[in-house]
KOLNUMI-338921 format. One line per field, with one value per atom (N, C-alpha, C): x negated, y, z; atom name; residue number from 1. Coordinates in pm, 1 decimal. Last residue first. Example, Ala and Ser with C-alpha at 12.3 -4.5 7.8 and 13.67 -1.06 7.14 Angstrom:
# residues 2
x c(-1285.0  -1367.0  -1290.0  -1319.0  -1230.0  -1320.0)
y c(-225.0  -106.0  3.0  -569.0  -450.0  -330.0)
z c(708.0  714.0  787.0  780.0  780.0  780.0)
at c(N  CA  C  N  CA  C)
i c(2  2  2  1  1  1)
This chain:
# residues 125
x c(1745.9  1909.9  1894.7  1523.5  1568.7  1645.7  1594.7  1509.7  1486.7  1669.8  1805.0  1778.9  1486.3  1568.5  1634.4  1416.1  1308.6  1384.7  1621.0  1605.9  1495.6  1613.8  1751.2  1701.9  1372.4  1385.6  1498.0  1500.9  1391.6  1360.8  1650.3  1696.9  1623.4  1458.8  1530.3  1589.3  1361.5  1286.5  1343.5  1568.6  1557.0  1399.2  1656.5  1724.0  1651.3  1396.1  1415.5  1462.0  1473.6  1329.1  1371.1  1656.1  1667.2  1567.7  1584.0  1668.1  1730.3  1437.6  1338.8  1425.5  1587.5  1493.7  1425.4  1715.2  1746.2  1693.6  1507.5  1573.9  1658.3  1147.9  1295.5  1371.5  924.8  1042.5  1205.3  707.7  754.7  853.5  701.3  656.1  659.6  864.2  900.2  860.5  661.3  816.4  883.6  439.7  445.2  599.1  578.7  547.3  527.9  678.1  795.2  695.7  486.8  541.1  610.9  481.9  327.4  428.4  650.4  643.0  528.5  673.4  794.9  753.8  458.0  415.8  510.1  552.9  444.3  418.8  741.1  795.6  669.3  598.7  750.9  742.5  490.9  392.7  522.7  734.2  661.8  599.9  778.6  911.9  777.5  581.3  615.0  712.2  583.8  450.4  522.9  760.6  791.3  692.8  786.9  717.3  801.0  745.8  809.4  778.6  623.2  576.0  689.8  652.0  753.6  707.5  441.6  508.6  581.8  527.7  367.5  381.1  759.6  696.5  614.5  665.0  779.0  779.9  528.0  469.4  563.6  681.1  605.0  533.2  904.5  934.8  796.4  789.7  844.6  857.0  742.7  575.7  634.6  937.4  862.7  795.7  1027.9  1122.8  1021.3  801.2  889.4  949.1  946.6  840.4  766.4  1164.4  1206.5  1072.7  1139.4  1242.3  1241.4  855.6  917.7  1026.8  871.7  769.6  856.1  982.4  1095.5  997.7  720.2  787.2  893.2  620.0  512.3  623.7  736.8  762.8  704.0  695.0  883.5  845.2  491.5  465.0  585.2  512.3  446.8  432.6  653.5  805.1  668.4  524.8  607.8  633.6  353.3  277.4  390.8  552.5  483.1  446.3  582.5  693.2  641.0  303.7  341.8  464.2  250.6  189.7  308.6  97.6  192.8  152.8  138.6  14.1  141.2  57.7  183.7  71.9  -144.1  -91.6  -11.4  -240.5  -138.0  -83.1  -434.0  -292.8  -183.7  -633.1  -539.9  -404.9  -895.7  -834.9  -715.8  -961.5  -1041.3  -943.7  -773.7  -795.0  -837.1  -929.5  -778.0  -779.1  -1138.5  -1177.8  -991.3  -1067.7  -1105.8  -1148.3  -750.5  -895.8  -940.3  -503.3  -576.5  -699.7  -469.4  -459.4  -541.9  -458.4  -584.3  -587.7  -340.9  -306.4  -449.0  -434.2  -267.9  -247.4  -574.0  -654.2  -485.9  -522.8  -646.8  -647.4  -282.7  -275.8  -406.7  -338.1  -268.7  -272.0  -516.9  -562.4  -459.6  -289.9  -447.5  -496.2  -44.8  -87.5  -201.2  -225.3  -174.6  -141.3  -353.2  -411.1  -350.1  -140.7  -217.5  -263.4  -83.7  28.8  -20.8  -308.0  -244.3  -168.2  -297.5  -362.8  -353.6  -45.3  -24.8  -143.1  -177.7  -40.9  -0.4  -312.2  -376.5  -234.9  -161.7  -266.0  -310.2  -34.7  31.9  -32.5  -314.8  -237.1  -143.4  -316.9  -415.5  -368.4  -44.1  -73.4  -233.0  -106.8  4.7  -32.3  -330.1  -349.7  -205.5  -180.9  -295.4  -289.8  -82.4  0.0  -86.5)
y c(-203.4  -238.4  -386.2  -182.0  -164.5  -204.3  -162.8  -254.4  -290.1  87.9  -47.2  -144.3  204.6  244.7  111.8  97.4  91.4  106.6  185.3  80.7  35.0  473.7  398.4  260.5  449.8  566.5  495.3  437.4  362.6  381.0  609.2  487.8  390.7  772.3  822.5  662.9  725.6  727.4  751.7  716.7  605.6  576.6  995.4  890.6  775.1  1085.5  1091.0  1045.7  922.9  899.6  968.6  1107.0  988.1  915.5  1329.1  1301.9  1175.8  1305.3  1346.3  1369.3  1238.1  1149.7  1170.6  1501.0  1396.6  1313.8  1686.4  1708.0  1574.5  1743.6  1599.8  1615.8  1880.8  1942.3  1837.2  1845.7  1811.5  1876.7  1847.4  1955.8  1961.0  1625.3  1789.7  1843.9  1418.4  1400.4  1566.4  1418.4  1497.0  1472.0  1395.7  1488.0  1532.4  1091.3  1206.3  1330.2  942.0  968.0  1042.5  967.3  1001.6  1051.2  880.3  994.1  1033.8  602.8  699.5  859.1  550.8  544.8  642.0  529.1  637.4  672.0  370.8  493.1  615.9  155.5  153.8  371.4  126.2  184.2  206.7  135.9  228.9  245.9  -151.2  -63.0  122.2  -308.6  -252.0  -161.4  -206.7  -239.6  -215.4  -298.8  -152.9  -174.5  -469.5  -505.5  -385.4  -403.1  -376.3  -432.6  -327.2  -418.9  -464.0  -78.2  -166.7  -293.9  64.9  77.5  -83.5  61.0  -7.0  -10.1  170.7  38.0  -20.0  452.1  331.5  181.7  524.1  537.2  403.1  505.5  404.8  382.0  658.6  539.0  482.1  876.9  869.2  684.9  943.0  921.2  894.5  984.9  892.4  859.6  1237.8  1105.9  961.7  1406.7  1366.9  1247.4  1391.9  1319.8  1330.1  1515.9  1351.1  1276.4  1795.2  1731.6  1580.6  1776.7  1763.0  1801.2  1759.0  1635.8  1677.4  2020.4  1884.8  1768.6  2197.0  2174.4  2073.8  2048.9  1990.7  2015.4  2106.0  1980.8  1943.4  2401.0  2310.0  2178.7  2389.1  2430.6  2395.7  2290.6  2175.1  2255.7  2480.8  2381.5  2285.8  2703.6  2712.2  2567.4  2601.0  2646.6  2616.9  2603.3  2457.9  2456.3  2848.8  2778.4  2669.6  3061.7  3008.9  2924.3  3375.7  3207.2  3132.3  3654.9  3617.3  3474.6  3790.9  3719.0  3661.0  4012.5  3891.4  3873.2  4057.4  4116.0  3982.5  3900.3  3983.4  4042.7  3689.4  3694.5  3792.1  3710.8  3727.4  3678.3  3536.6  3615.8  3587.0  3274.3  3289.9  3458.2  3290.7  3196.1  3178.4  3518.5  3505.0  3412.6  3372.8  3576.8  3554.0  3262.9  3206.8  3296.9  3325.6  3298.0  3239.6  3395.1  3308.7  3311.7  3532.3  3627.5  3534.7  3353.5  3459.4  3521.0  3052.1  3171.9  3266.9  2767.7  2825.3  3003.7  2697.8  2632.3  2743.4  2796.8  2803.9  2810.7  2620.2  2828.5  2852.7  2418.2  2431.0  2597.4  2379.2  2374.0  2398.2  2455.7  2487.7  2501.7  2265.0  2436.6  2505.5  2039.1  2042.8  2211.3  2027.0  2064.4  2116.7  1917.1  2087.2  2088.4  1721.2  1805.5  1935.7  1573.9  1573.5  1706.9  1593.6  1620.0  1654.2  1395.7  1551.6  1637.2  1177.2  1236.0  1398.8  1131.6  1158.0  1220.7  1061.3  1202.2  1214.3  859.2  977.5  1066.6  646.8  715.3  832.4  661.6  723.2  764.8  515.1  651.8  743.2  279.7  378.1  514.7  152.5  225.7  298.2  98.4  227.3  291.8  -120.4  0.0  126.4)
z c(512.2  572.9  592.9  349.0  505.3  558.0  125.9  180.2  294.8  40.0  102.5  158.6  3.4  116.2  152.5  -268.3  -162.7  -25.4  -424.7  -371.8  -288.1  -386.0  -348.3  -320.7  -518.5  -406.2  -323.8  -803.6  -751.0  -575.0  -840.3  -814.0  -748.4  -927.6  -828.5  -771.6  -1150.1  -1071.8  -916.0  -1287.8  -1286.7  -1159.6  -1344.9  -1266.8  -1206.1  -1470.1  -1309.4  -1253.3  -1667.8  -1629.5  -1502.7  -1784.3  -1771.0  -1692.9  -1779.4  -1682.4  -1656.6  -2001.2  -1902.2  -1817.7  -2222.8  -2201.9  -2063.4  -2227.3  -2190.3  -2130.0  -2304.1  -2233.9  -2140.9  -2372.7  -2418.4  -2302.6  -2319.9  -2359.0  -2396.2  -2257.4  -2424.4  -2477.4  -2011.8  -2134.0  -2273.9  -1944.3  -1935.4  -2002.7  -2077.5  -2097.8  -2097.8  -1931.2  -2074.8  -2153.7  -1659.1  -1677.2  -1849.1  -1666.2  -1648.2  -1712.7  -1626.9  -1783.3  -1764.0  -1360.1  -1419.9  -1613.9  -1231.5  -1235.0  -1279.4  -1352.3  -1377.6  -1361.1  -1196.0  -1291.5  -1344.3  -927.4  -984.2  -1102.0  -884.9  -900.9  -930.7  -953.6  -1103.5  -1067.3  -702.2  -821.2  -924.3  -518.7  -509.5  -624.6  -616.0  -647.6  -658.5  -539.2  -646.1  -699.2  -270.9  -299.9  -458.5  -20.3  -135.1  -244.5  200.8  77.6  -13.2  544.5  415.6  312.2  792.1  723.3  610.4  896.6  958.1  833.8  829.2  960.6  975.5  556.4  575.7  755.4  494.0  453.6  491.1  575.9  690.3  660.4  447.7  537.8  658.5  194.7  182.3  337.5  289.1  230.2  222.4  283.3  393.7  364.3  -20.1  122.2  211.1  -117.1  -159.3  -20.0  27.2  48.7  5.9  -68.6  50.2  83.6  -361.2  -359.5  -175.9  -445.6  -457.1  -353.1  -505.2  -443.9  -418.6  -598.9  -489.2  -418.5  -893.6  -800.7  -658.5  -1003.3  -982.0  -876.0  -908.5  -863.0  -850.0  -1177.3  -1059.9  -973.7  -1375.3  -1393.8  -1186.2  -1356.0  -1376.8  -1309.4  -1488.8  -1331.1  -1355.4  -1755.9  -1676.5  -1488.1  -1786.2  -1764.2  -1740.5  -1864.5  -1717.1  -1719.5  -2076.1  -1908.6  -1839.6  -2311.1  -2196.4  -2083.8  -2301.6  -2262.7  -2179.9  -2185.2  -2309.5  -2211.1  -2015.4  -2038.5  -2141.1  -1936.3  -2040.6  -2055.8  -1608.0  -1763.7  -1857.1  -1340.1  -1393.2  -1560.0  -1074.4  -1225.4  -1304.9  -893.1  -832.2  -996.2  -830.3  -908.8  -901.4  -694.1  -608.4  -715.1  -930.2  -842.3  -756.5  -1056.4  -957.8  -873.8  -1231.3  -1193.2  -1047.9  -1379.4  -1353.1  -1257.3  -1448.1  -1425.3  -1303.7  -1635.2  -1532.9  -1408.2  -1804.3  -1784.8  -1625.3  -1924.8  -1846.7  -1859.9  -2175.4  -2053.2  -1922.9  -2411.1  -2396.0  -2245.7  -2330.6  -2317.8  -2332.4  -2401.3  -2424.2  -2452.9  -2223.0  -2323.6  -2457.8  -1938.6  -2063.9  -2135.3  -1911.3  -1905.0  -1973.3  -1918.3  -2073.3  -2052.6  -1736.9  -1811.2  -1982.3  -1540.4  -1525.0  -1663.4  -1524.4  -1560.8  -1629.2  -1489.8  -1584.3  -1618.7  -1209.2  -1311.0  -1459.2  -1049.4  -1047.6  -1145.3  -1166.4  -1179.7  -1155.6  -1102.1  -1251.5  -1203.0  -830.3  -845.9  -997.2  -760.2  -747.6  -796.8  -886.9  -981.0  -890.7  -636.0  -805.6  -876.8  -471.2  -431.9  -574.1  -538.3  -538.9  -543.6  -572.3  -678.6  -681.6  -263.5  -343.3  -449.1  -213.6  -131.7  -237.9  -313.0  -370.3  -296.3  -178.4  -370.1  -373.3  14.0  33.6  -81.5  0.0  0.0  0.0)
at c(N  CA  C  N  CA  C  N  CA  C  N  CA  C  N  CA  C  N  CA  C  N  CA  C  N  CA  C  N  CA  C  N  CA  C  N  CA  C  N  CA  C  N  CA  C  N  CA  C  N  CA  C  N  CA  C  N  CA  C  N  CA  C  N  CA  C  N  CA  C  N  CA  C  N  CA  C  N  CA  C  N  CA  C  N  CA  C  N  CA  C  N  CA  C  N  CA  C  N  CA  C  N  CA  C  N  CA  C  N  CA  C  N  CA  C  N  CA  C  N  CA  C  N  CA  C  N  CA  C  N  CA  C  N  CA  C  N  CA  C  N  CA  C  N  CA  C  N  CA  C  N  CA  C  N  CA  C  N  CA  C  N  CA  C  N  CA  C  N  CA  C  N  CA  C  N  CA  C  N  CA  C  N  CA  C  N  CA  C  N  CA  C  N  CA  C  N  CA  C  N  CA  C  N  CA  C  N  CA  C  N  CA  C  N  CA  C  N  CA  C  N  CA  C  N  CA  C  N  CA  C  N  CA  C  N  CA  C  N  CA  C  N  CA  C  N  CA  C  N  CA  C  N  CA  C  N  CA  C  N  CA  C  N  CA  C  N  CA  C  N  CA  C  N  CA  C  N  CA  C  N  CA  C  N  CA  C  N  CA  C  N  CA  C  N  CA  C  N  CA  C  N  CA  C  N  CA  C  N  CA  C  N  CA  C  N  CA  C  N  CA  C  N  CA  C  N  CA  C  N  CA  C  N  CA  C  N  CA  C  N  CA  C  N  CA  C  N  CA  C  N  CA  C  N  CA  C  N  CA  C  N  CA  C  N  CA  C  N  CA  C  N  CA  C  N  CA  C  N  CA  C  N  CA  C  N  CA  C  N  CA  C  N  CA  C  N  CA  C  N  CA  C  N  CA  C  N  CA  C  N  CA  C  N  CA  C  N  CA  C  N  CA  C  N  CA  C  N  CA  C  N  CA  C  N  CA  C)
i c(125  125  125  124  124  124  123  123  123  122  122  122  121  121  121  120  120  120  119  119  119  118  118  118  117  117  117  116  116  116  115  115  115  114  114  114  113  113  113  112  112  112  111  111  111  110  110  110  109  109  109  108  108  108  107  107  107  106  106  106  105  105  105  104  104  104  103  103  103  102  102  102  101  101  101  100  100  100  99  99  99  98  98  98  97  97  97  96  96  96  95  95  95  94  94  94  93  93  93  92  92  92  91  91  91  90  90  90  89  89  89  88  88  88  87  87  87  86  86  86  85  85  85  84  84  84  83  83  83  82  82  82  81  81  81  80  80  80  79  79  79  78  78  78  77  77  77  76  76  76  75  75  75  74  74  74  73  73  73  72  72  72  71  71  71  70  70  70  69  69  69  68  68  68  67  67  67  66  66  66  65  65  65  64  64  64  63  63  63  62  62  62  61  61  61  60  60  60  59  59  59  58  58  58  57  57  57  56  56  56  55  55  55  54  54  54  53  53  53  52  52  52  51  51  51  50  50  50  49  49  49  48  48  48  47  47  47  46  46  46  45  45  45  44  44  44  43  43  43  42  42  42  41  41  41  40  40  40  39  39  39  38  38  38  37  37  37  36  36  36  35  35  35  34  34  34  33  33  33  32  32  32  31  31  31  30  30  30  29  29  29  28  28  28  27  27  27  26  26  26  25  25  25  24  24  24  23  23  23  22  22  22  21  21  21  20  20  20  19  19  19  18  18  18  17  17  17  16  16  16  15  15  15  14  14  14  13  13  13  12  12  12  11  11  11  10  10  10  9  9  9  8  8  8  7  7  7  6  6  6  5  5  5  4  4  4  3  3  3  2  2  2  1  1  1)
């Protein structure tokens, strides 16, 4: 259960970066000059920029509940073990899913990441 707890720290780690490097590689106003300041002057960033910072905020409404679920799995000797990775992975393809922009497809993938969440819980009961 550990590797799930490492992999989350990686997929939040993806999700910082992902701004990061599309506000670079995207925008003349980004820089690193930028980057490194207070941020206090607003920048002009492209659609993708916001909806991969879209994508990091949707991570937590759901992703709380994740870490509660695996911390109680491993507490109370649980087997979450795969349901947990189904739900990393879901949230690893979710992201070029948002910035892609596939509206559907990318509420489909939350459901299903969500469900996932449901059934780790019931595991309990």
């Amino acid at each position: 259960m550990e590797d799930i707890i490492l992999l989350s720290c990686i997929l939040i780690i993806v999700h910082i970066l992902c701004p990061v490097i599309i506000g670079l590689l995207g925008s003349k106003e980004m820089t690193i000059g930028y980057l490194f300041s207070s941020r206090d002057k607003d920048i002009n960033v492209s659609k993708i920029y916001d909806r991969s910072k879209r994508s990091f905020l949707n991570l937590f409404e759901t992703f709380p509940i994740f870490v509660m679920m695996i911390l109680m799995s491993m507490i109370k000797n649980i087997d979450n073990y795969e349901l947990g990775l189904y739900w990393i992975v879901l949230r690893f393809v979710y992201i070029p899913i948002y910035i892609a922009g596939l509206d559907y497809i990318r509420t489909i993938v939350w459901m299903f990441s969500f469900g996932i969440l449901v059934l780790m819980g019931l595991k309990f009961l």
